[in-house]
PyMOL Python script that loads the backbone (N, CA, C, O; Angstrom):
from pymol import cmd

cmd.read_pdbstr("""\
ATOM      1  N   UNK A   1      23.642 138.921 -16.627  1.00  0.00           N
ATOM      2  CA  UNK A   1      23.033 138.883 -17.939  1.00  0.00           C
ATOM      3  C   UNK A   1      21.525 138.788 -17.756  1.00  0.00           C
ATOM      4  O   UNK A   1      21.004 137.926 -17.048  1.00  0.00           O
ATOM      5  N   UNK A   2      20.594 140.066 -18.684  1.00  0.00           N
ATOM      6  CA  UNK A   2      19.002 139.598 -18.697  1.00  0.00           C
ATOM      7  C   UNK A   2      18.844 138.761 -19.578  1.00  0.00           C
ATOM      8  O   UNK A   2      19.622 138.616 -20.521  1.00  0.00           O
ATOM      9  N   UNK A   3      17.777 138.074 -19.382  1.00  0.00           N
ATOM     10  CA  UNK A   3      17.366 136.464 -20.403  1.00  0.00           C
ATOM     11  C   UNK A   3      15.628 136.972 -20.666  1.00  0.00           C
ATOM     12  O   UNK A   3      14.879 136.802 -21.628  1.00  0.00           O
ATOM     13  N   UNK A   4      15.410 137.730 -19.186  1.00  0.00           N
ATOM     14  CA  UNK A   4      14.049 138.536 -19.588  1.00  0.00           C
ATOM     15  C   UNK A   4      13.242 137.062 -19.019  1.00  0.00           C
ATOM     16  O   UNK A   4      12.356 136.649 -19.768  1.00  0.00           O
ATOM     17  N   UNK A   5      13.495 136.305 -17.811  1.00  0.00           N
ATOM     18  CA  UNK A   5      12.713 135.352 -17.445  1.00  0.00           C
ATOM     19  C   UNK A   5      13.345 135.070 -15.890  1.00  0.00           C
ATOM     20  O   UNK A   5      14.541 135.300 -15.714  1.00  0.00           O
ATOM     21  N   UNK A   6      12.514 134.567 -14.774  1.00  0.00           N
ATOM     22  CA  UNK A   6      12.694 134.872 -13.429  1.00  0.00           C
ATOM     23  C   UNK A   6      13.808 133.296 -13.605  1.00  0.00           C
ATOM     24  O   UNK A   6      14.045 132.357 -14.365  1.00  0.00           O
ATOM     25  N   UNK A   7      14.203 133.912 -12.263  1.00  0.00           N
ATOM     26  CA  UNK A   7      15.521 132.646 -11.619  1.00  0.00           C
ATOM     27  C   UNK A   7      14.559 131.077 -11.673  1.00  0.00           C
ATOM     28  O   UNK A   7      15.043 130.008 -12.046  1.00  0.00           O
ATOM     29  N   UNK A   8      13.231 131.256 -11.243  1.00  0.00           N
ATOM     30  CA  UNK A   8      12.615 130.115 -10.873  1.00  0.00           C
ATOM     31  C   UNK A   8      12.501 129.843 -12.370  1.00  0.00           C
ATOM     32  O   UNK A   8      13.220 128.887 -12.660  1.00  0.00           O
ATOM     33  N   UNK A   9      11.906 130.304 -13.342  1.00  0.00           N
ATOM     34  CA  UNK A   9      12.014 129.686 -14.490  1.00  0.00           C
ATOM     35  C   UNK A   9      13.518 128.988 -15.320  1.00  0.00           C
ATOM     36  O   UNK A   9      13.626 127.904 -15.893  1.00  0.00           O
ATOM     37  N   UNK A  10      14.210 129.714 -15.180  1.00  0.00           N
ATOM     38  CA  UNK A  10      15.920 129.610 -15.741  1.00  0.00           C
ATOM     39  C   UNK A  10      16.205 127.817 -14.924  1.00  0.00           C
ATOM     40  O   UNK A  10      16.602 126.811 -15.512  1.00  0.00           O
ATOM     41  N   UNK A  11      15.869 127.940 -13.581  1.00  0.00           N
ATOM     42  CA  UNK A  11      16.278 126.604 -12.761  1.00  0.00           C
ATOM     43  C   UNK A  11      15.436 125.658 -13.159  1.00  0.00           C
ATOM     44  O   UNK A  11      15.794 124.501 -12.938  1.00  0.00           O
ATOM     45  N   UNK A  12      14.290 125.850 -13.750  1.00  0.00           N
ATOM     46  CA  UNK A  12      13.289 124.458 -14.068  1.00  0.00           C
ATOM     47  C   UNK A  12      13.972 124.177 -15.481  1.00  0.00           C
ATOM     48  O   UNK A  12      14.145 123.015 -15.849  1.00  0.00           O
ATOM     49  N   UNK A  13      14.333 125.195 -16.217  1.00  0.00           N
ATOM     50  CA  UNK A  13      14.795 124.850 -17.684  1.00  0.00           C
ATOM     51  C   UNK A  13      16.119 124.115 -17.805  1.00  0.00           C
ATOM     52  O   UNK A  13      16.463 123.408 -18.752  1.00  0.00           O
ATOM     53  N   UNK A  14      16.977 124.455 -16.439  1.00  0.00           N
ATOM     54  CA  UNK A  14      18.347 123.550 -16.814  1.00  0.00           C
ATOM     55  C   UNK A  14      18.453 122.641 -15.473  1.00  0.00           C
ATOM     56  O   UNK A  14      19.563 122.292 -15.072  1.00  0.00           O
ATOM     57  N   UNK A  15      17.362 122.299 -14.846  1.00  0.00           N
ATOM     58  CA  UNK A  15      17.687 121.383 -14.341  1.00  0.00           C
ATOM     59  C   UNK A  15      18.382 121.298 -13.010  1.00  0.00           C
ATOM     60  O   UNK A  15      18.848 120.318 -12.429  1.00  0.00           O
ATOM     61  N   UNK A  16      18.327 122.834 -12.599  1.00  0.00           N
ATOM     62  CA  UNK A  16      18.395 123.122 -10.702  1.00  0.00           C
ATOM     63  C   UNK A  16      17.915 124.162 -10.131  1.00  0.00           C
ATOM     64  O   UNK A  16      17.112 124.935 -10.653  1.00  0.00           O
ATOM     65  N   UNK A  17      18.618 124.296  -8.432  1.00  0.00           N
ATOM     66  CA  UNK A  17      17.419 124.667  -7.967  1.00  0.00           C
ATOM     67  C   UNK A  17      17.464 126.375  -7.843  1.00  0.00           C
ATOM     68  O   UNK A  17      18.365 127.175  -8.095  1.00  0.00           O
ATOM     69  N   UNK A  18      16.606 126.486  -7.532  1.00  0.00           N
ATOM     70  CA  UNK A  18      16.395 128.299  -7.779  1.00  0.00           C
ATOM     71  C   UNK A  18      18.032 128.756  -6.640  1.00  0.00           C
ATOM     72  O   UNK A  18      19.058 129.398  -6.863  1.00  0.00           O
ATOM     73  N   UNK A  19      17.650 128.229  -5.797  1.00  0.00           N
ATOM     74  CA  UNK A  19      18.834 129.018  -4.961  1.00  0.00           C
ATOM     75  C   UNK A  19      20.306 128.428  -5.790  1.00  0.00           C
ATOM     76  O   UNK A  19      21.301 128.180  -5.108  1.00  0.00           O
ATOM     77  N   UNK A  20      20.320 128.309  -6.742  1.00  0.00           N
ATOM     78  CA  UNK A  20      22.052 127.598  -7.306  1.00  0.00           C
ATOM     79  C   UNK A  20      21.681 128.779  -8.379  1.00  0.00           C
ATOM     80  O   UNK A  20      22.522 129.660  -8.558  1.00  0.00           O
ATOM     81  N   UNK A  21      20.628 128.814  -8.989  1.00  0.00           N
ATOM     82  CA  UNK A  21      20.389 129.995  -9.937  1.00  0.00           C
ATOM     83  C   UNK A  21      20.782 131.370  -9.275  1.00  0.00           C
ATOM     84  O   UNK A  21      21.447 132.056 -10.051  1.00  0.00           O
ATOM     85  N   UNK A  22      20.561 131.936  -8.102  1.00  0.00           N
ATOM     86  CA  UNK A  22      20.749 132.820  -7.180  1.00  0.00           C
ATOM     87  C   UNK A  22      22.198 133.136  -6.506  1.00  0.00           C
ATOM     88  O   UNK A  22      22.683 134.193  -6.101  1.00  0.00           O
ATOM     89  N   UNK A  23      22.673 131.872  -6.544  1.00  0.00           N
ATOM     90  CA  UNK A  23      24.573 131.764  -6.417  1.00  0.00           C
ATOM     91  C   UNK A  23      25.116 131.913  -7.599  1.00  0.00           C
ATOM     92  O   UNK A  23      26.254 132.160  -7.200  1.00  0.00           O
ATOM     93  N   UNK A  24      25.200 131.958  -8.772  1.00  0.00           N
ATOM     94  CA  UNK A  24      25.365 131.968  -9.434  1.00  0.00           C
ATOM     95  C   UNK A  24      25.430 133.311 -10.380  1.00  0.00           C
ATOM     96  O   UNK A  24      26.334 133.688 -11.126  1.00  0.00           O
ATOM     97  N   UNK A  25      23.820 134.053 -10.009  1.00  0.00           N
ATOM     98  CA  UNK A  25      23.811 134.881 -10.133  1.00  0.00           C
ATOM     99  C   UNK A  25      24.525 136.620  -9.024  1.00  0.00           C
ATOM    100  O   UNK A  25      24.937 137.737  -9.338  1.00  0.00           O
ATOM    101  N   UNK A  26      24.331 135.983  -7.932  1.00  0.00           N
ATOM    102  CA  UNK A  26      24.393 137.113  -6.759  1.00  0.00           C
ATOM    103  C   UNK A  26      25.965 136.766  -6.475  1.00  0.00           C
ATOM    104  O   UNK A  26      26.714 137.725  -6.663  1.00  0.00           O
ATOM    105  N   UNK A  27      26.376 135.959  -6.194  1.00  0.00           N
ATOM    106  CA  UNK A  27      27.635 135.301  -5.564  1.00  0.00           C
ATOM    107  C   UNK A  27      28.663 134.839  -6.577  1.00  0.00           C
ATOM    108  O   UNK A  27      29.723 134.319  -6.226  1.00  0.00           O
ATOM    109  N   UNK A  28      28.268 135.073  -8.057  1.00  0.00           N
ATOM    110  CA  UNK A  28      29.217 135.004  -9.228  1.00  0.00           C
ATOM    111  C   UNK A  28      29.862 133.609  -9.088  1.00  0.00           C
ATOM    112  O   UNK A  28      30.965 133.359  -9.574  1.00  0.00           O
ATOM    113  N   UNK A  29      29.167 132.765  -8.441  1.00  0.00           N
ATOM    114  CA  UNK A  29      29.451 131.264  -8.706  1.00  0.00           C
ATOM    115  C   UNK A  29      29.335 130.674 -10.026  1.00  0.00           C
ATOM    116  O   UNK A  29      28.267 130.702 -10.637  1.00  0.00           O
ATOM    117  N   UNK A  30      30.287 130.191 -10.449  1.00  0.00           N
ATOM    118  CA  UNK A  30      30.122 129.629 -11.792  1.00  0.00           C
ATOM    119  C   UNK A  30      29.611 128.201 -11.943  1.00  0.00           C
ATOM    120  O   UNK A  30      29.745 127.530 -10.919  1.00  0.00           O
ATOM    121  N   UNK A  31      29.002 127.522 -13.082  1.00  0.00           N
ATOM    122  CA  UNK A  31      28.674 126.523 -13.122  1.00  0.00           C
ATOM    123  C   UNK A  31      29.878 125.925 -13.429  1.00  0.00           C
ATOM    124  O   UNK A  31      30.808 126.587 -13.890  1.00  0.00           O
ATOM    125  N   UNK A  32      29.994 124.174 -13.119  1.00  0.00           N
ATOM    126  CA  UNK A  32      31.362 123.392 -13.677  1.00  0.00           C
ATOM    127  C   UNK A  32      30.815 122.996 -15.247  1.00  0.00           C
ATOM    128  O   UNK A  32      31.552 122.387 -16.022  1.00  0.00           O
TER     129      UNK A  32
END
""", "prot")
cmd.dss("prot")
cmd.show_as("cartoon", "prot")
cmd.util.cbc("prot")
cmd.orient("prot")
């Protein structure tokens, strides 16, 4: 999904870290 804002921003807004933003995104890791 675009949000139209970088991984490093998305991770400061909810509160982790860019590379969990990056699993999440690349590796279809879901949040609990």
């Amino acid at each position: 999904m675009d949000l139209g804002i970088t991984m490093k921003k998305l991770a400061r807004r909810v509160g982790v870290t860019e590379t969990t933003v990056y699993n999440w995104e690349a590796r279809n890791i879901k949040p609990l």
